[in-house]
PDB file of N, CA, C and O in Angstrom:
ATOM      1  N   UNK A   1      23.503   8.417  -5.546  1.00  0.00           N
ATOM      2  CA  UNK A   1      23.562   9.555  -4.638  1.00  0.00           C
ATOM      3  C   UNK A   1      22.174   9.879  -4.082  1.00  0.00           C
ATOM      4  O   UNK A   1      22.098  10.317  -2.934  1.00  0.00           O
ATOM      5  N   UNK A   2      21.432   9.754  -4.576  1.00  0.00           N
ATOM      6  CA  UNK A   2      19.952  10.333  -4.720  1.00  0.00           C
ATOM      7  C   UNK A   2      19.228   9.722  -3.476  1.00  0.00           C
ATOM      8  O   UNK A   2      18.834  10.314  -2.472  1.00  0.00           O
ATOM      9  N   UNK A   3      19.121   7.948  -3.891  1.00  0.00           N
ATOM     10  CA  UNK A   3      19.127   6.994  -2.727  1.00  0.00           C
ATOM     11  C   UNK A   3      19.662   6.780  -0.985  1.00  0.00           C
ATOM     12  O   UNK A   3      19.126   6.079  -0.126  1.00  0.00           O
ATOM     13  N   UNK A   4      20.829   7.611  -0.871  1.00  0.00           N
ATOM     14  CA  UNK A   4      21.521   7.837  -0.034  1.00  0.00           C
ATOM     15  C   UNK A   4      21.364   8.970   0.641  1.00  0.00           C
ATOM     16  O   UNK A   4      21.512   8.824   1.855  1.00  0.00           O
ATOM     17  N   UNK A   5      21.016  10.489   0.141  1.00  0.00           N
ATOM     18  CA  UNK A   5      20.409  11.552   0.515  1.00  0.00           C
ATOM     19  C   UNK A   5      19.291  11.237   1.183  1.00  0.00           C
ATOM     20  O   UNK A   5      19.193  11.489   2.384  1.00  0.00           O
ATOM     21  N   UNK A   6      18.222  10.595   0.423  1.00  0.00           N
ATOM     22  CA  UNK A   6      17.150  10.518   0.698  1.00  0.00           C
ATOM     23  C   UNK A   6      17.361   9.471   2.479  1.00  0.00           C
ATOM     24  O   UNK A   6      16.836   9.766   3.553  1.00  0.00           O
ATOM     25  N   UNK A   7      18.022   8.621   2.268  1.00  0.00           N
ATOM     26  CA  UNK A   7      18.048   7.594   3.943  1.00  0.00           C
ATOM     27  C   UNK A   7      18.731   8.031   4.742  1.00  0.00           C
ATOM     28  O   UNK A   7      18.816   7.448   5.823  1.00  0.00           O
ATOM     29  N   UNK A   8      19.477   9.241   4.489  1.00  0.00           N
ATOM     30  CA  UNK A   8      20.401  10.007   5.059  1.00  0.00           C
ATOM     31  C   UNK A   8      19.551  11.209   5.793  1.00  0.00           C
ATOM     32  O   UNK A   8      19.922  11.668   6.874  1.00  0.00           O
ATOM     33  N   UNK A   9      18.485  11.633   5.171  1.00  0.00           N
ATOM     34  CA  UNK A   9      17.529  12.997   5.573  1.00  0.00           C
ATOM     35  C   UNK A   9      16.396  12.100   6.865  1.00  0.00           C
ATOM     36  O   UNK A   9      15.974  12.252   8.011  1.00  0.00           O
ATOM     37  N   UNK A  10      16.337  11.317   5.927  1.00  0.00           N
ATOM     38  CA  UNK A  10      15.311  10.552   7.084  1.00  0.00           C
ATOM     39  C   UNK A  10      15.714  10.054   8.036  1.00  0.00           C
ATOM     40  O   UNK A  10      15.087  10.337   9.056  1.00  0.00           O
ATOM     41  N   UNK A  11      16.610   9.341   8.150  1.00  0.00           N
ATOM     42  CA  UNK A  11      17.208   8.975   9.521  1.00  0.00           C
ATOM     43  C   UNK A  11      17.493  10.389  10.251  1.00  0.00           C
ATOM     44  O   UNK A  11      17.164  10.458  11.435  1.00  0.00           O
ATOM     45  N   UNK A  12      18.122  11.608   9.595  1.00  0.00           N
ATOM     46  CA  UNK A  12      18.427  12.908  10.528  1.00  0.00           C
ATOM     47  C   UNK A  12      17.152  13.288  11.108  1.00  0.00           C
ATOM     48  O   UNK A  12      17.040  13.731  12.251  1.00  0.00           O
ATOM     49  N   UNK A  13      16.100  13.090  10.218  1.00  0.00           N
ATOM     50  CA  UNK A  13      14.830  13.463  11.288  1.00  0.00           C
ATOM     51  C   UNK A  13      14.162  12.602  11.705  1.00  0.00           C
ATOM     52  O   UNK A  13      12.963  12.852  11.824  1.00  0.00           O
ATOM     53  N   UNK A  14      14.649  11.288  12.082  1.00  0.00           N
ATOM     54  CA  UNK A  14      13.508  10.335  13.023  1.00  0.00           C
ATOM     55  C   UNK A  14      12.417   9.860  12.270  1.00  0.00           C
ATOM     56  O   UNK A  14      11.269   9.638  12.656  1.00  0.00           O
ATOM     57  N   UNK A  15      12.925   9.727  11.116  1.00  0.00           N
ATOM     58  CA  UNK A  15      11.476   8.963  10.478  1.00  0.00           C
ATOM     59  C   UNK A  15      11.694   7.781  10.201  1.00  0.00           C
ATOM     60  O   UNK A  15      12.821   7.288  10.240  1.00  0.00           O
ATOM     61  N   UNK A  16      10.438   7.033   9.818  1.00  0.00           N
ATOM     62  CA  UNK A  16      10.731   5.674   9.747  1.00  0.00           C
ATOM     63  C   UNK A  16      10.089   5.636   8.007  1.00  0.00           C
ATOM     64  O   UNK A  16       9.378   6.462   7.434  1.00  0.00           O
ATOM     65  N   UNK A  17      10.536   4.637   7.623  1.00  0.00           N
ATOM     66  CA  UNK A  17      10.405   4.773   6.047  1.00  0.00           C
ATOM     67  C   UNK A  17       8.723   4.637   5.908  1.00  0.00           C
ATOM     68  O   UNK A  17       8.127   4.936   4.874  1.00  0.00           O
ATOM     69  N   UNK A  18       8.128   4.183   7.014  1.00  0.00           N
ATOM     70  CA  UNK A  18       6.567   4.158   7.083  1.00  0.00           C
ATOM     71  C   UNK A  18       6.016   5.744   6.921  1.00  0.00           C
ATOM     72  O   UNK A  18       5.245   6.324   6.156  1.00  0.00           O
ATOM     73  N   UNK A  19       6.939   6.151   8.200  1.00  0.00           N
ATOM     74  CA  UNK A  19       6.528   8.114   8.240  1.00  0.00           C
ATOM     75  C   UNK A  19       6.779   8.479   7.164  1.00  0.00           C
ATOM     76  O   UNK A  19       5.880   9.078   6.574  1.00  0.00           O
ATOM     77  N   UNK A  20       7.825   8.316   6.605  1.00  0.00           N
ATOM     78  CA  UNK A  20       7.951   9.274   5.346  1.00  0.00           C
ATOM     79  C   UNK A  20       6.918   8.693   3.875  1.00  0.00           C
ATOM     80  O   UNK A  20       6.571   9.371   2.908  1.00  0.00           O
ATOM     81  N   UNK A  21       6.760   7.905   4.028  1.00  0.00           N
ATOM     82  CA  UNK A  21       6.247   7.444   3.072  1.00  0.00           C
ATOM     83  C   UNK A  21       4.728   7.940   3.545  1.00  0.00           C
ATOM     84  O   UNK A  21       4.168   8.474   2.588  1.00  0.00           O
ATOM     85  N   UNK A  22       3.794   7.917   4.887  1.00  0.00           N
ATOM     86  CA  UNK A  22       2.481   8.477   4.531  1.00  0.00           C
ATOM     87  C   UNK A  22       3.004  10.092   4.721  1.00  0.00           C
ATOM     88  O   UNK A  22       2.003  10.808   4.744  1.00  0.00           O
ATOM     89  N   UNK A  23       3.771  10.580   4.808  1.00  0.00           N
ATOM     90  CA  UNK A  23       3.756  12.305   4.322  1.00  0.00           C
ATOM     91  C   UNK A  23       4.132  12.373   3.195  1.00  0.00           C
ATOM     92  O   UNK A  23       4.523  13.533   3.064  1.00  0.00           O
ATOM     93  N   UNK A  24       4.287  11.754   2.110  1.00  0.00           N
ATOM     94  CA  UNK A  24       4.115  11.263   0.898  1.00  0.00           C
ATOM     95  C   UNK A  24       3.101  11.214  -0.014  1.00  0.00           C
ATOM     96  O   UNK A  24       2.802  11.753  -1.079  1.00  0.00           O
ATOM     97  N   UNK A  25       2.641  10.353   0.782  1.00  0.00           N
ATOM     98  CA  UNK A  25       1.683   9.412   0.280  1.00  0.00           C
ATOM     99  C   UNK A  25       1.605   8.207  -1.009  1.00  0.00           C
ATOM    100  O   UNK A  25       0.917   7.970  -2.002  1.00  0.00           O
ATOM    101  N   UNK A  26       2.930   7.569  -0.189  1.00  0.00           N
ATOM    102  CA  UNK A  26       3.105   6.413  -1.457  1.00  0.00           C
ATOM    103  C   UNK A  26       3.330   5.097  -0.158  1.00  0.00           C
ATOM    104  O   UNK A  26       3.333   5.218   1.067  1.00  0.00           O
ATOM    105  N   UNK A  27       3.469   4.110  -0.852  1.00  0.00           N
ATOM    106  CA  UNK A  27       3.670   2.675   0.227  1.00  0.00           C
ATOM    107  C   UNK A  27       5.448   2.911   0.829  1.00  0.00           C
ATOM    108  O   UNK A  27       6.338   3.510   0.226  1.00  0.00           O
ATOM    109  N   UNK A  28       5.526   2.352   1.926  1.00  0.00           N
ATOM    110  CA  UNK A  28       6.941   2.022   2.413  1.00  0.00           C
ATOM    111  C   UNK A  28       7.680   1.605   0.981  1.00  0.00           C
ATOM    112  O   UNK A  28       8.508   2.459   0.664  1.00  0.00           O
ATOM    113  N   UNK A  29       7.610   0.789   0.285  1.00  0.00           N
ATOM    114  CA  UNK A  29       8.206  -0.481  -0.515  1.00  0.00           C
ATOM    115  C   UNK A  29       8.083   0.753  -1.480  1.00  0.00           C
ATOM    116  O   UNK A  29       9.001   0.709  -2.299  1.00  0.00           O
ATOM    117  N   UNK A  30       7.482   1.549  -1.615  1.00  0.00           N
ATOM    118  CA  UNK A  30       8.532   3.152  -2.326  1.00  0.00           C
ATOM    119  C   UNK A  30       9.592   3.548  -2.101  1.00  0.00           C
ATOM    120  O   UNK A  30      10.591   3.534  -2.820  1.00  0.00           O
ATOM    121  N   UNK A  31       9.394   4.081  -0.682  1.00  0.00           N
ATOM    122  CA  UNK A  31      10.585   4.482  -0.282  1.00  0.00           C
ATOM    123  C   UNK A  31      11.572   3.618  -0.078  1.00  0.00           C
ATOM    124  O   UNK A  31      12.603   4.031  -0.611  1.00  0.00           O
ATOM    125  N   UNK A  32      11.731   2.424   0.554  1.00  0.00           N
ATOM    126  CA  UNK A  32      12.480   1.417   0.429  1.00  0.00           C
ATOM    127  C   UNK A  32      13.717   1.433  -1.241  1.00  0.00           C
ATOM    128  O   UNK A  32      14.900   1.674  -1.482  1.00  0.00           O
ATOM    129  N   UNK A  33      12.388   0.982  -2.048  1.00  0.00           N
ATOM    130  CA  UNK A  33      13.167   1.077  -3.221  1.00  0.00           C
ATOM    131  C   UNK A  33      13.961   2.256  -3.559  1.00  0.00           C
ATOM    132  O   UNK A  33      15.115   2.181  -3.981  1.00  0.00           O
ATOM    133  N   UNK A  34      13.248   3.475  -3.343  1.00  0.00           N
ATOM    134  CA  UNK A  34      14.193   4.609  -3.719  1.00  0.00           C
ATOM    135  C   UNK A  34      15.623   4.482  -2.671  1.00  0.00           C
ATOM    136  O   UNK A  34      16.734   4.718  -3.145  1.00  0.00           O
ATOM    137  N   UNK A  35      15.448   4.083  -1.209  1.00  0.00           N
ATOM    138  CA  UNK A  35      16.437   4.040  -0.363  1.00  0.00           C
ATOM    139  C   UNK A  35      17.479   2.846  -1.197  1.00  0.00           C
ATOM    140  O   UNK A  35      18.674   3.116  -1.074  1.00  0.00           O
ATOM    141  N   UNK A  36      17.166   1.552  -2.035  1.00  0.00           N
ATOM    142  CA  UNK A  36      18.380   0.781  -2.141  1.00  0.00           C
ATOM    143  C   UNK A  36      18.279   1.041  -3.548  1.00  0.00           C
ATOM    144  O   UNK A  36      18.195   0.174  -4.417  1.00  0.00           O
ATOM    145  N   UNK A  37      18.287   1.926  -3.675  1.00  0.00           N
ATOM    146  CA  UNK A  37      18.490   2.311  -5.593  1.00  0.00           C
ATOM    147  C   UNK A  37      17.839   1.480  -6.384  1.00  0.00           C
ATOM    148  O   UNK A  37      18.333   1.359  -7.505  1.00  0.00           O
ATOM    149  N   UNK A  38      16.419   0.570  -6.048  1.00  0.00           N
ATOM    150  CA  UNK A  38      16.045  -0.372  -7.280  1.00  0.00           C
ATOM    151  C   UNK A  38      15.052   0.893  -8.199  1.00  0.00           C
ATOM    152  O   UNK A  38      14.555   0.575  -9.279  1.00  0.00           O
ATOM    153  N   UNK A  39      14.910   1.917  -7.782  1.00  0.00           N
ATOM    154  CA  UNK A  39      13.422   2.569  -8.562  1.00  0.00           C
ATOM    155  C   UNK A  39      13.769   4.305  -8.160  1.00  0.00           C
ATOM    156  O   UNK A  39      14.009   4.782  -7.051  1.00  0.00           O
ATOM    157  N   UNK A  40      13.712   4.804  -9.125  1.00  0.00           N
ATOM    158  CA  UNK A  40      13.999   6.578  -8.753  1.00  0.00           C
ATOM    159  C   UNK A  40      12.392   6.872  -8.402  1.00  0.00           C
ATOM    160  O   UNK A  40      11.411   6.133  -8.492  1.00  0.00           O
ATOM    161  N   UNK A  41      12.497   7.925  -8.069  1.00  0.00           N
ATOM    162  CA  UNK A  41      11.185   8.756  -7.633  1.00  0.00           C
ATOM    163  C   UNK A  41      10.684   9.490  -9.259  1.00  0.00           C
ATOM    164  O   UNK A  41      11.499   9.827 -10.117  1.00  0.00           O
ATOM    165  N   UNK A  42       9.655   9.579  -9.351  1.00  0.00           N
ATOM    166  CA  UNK A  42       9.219  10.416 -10.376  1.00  0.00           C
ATOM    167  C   UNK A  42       9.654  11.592 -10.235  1.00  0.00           C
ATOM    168  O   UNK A  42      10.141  11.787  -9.122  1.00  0.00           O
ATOM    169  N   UNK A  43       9.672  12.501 -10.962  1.00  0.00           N
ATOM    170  CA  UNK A  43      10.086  14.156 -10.851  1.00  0.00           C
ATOM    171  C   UNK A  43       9.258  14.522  -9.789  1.00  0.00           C
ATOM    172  O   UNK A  43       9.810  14.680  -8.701  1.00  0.00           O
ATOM    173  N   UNK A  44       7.775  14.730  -9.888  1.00  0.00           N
ATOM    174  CA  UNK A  44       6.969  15.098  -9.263  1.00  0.00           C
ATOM    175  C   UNK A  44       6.847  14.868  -7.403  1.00  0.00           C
ATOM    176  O   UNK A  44       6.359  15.567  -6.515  1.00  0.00           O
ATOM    177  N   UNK A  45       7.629  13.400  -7.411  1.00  0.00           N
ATOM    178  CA  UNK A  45       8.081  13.004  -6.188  1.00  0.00           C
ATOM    179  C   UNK A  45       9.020  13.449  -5.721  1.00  0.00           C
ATOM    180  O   UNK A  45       9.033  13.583  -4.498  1.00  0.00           O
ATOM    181  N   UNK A  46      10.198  13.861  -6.527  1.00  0.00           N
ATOM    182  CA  UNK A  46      11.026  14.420  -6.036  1.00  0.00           C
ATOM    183  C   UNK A  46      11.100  15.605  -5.401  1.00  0.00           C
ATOM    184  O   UNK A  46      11.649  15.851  -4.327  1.00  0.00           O
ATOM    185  N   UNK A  47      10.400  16.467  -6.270  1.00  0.00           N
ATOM    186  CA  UNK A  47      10.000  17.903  -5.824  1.00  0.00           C
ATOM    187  C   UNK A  47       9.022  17.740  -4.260  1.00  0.00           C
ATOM    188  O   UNK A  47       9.094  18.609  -3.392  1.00  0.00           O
ATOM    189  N   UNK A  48       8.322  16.752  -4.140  1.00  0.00           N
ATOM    190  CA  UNK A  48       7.902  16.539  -2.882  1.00  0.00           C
ATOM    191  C   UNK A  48       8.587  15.922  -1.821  1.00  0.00           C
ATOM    192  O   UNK A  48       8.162  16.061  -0.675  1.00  0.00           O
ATOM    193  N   UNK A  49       9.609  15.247  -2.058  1.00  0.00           N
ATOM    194  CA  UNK A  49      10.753  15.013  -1.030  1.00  0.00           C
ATOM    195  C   UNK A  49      11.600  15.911  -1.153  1.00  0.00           C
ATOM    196  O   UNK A  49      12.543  15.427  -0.525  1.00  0.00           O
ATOM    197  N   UNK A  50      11.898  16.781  -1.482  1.00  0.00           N
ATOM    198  CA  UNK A  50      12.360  17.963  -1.383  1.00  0.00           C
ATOM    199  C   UNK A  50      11.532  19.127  -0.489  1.00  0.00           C
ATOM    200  O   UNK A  50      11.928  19.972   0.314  1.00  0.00           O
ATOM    201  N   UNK A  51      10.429  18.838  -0.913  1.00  0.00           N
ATOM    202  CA  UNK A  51       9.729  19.861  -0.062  1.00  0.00           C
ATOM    203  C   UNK A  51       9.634  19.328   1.525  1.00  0.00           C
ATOM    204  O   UNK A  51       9.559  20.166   2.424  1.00  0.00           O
ATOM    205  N   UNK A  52       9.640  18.125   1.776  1.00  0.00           N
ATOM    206  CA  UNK A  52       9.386  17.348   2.991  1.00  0.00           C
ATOM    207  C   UNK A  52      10.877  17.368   3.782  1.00  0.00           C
ATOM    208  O   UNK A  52      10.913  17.490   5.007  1.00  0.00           O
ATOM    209  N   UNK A  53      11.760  17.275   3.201  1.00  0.00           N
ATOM    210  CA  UNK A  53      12.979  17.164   3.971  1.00  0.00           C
ATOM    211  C   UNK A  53      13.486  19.407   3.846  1.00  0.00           C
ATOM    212  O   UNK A  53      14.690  19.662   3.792  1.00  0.00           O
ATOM    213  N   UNK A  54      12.871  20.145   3.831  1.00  0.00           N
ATOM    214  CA  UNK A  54      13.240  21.751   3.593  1.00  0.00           C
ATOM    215  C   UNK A  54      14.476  21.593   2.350  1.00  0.00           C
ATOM    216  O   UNK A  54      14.905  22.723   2.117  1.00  0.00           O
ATOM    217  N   UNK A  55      15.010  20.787   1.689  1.00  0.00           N
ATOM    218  CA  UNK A  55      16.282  21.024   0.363  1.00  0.00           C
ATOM    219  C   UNK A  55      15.790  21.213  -0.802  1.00  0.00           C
ATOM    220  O   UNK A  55      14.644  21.484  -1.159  1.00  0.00           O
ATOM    221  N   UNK A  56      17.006  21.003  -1.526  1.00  0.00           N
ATOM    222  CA  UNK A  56      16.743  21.724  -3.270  1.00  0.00           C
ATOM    223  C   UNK A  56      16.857  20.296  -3.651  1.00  0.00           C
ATOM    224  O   UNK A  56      17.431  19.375  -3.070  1.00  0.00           O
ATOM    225  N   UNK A  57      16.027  20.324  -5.012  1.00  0.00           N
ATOM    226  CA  UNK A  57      16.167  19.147  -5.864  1.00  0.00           C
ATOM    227  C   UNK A  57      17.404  18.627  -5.683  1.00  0.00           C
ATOM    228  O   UNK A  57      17.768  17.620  -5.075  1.00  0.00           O
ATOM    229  N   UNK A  58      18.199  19.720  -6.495  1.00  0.00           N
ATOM    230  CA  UNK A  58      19.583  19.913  -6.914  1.00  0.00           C
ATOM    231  C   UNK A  58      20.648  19.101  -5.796  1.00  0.00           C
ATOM    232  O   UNK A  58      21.614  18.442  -6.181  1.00  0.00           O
ATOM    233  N   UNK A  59      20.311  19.265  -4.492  1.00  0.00           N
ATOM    234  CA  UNK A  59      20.892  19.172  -3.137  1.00  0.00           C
ATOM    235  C   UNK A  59      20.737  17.106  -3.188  1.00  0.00           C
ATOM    236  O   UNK A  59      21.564  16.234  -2.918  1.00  0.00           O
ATOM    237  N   UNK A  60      19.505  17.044  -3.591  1.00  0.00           N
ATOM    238  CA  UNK A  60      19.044  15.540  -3.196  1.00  0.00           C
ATOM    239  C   UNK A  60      19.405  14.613  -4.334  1.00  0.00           C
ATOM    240  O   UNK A  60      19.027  13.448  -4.204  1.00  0.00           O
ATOM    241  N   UNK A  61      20.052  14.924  -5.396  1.00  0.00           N
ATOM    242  CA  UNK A  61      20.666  14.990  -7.173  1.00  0.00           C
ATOM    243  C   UNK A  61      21.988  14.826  -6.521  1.00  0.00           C
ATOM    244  O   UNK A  61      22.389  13.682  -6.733  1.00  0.00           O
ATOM    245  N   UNK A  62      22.581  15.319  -6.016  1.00  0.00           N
ATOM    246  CA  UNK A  62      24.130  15.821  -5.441  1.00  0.00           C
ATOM    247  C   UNK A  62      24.817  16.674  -6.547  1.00  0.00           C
ATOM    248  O   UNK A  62      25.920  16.630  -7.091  1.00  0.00           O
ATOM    249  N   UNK A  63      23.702  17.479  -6.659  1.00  0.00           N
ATOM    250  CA  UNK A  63      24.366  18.752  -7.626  1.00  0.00           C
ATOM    251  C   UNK A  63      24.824  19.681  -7.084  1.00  0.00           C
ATOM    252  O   UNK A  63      25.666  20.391  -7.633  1.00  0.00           O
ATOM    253  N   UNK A  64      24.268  19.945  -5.585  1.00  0.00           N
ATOM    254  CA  UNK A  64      24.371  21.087  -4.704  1.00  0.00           C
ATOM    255  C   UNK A  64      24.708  20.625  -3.283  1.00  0.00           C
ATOM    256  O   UNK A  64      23.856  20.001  -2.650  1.00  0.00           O
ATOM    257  N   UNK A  65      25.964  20.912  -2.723  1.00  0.00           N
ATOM    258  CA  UNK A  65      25.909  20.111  -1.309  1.00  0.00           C
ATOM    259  C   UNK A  65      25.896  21.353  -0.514  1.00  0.00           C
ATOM    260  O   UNK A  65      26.689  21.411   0.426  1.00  0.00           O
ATOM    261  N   UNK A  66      25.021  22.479  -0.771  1.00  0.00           N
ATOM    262  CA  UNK A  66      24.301  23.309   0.556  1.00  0.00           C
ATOM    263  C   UNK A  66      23.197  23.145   0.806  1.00  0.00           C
ATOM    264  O   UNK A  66      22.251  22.998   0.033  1.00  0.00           O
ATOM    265  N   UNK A  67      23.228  23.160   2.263  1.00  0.00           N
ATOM    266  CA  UNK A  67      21.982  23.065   2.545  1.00  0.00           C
ATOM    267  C   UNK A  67      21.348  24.703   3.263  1.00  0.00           C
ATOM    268  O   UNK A  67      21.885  25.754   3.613  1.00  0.00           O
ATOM    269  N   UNK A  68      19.634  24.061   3.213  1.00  0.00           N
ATOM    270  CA  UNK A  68      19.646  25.519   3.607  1.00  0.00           C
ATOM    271  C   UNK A  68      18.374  25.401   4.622  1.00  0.00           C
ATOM    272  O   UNK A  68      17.751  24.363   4.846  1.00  0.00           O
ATOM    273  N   UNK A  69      18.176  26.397   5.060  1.00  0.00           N
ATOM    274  CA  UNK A  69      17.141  26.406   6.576  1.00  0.00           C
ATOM    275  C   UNK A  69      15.984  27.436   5.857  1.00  0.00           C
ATOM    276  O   UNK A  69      16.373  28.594   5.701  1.00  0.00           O
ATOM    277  N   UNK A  70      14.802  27.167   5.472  1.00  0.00           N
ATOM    278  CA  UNK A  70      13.624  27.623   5.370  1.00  0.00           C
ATOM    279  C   UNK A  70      13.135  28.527   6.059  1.00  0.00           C
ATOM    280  O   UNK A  70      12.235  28.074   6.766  1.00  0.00           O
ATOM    281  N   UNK A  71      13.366  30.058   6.250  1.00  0.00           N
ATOM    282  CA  UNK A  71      13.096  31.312   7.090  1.00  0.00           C
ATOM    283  C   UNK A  71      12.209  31.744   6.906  1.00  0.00           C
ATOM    284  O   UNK A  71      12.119  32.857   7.426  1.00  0.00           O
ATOM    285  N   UNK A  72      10.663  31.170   5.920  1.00  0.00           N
ATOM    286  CA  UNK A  72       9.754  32.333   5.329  1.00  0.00           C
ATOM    287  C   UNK A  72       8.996  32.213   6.547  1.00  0.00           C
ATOM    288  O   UNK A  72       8.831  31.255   7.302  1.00  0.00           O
ATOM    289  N   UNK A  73       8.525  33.527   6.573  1.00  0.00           N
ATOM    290  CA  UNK A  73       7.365  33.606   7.598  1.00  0.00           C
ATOM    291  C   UNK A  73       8.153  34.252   9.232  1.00  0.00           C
ATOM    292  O   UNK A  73       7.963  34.987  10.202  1.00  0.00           O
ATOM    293  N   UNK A  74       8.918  33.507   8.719  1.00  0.00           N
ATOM    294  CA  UNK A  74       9.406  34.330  10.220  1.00  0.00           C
ATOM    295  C   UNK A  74      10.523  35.944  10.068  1.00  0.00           C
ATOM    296  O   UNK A  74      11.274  36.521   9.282  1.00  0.00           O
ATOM    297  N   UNK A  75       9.907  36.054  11.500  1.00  0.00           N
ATOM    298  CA  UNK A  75      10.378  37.995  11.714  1.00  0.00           C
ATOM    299  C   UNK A  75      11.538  38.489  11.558  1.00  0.00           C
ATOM    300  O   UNK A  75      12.270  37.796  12.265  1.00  0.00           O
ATOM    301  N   UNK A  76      12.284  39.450  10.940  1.00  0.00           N
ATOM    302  CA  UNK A  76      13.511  39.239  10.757  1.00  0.00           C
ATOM    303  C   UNK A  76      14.782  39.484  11.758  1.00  0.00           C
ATOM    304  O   UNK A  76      15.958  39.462  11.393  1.00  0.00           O
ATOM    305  N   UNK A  77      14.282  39.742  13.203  1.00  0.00           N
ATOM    306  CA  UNK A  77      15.012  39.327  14.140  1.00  0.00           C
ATOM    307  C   UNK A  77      15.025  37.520  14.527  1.00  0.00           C
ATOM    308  O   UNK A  77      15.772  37.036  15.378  1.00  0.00           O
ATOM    309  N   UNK A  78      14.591  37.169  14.164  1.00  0.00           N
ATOM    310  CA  UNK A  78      14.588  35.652  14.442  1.00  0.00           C
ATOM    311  C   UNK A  78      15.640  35.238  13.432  1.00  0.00           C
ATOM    312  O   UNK A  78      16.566  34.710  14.048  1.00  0.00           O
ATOM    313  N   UNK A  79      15.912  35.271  11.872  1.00  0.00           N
ATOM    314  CA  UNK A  79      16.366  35.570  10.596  1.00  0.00           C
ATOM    315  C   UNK A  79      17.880  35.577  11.484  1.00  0.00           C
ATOM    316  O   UNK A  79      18.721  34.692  11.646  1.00  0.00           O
ATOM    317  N   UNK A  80      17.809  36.820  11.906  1.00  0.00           N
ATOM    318  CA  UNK A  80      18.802  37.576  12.541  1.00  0.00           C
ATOM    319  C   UNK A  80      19.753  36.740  13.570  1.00  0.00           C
ATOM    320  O   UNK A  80      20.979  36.814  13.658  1.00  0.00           O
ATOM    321  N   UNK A  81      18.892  35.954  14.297  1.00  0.00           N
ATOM    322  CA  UNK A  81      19.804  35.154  15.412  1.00  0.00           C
ATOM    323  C   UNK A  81      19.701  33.731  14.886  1.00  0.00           C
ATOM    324  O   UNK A  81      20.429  32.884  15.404  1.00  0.00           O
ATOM    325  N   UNK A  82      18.916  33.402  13.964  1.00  0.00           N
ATOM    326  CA  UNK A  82      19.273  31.964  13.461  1.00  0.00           C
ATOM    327  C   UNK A  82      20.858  32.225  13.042  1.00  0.00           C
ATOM    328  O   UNK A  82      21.839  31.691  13.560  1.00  0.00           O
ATOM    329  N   UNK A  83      20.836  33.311  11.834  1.00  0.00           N
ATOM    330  CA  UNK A  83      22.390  33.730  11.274  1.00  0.00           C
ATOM    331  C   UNK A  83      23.159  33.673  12.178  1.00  0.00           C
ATOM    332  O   UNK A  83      24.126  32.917  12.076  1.00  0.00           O
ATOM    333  N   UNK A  84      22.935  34.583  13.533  1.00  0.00           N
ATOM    334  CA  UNK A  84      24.443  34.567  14.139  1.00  0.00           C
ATOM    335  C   UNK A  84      24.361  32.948  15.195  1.00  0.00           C
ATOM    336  O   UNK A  84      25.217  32.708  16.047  1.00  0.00           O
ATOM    337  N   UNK A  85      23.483  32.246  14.976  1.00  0.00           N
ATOM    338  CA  UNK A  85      23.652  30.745  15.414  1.00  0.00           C
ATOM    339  C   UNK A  85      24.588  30.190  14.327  1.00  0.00           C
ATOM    340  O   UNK A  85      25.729  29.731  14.356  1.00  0.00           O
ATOM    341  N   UNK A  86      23.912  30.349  13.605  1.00  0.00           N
ATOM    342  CA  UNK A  86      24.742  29.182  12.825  1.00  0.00           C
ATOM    343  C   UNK A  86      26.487  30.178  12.662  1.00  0.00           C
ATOM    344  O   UNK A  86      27.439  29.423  12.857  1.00  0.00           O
ATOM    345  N   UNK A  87      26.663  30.822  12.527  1.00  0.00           N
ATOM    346  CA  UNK A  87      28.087  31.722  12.262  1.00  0.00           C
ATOM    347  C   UNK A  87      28.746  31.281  13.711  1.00  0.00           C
ATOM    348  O   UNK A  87      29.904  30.871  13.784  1.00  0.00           O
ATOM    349  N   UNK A  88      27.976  31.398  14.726  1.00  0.00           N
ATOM    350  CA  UNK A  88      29.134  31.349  15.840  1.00  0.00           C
ATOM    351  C   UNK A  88      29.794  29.443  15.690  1.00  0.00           C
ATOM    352  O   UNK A  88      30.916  28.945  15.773  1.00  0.00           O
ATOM    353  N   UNK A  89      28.292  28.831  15.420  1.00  0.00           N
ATOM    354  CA  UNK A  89      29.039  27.754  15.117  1.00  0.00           C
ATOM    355  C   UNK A  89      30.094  27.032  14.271  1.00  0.00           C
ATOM    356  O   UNK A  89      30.962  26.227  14.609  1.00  0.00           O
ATOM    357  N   UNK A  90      29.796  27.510  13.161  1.00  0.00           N
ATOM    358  CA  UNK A  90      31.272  27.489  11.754  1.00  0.00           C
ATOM    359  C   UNK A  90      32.627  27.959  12.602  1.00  0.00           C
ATOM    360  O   UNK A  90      33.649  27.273  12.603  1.00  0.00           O
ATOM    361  N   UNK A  91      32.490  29.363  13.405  1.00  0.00           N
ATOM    362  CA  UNK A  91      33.929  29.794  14.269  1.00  0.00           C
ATOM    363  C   UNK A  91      34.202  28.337  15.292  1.00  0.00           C
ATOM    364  O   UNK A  91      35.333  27.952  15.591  1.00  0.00           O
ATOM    365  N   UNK A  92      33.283  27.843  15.612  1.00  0.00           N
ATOM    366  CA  UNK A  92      33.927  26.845  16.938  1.00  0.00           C
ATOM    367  C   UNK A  92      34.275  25.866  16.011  1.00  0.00           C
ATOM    368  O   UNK A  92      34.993  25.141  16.699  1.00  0.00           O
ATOM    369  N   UNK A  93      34.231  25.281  14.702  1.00  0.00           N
ATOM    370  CA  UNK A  93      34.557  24.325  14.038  1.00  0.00           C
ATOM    371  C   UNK A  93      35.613  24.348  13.602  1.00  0.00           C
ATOM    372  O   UNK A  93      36.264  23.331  13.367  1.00  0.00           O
ATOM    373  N   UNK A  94      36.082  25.742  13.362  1.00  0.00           N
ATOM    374  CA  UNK A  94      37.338  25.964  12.391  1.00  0.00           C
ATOM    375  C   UNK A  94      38.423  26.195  13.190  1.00  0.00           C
ATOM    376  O   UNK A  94      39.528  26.399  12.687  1.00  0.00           O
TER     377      UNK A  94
END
């Protein structure tokens, strides 16, 4: 699961296993391996591909399949219309 999250996040944002790997800072043939399941990430890595893709450990584990959008810093009218973005969209889905 872990492997699959991870090539799954990166392809959603346009990276190439080169990009992700120097915002890392480990070789491609890291990420590679973590992408075809030969080698897990250390903990410590994980928590940093977690931090790099905005998810929870837990999320990239497949313990948790929410995801979530990173709001700190911003004003809470912004807060405010991200929410009713994403809500109007769930109504057009359902």
């Amino acid at each position: 699961m872990l492997n699959l999250r991870i090539r799954e996040l990166r392809r959603l944002r346009n990276l190439s296993q080169v990009q992700l790997a120097q915002k890392l800072g480990v070789s491609k043939q890291s990420v590679s391996n973590w992408e075809n399941d030969n080698i897990q990430p250390s903990i410590e890595m994980l928590v940093a591909i977690a931090q790099v893709f905005s998810v929870s450990t837990d999320y990239l584990l497949g313990l948790d399949h929410r995801r979530v959008i990173d709001v700190t810093g911003l004003a809470d009218e912004y807060v405010t219309h991200i929410q009713q973005v994403v809500d109007d969209m769930r109504d057009k889905r359902e």
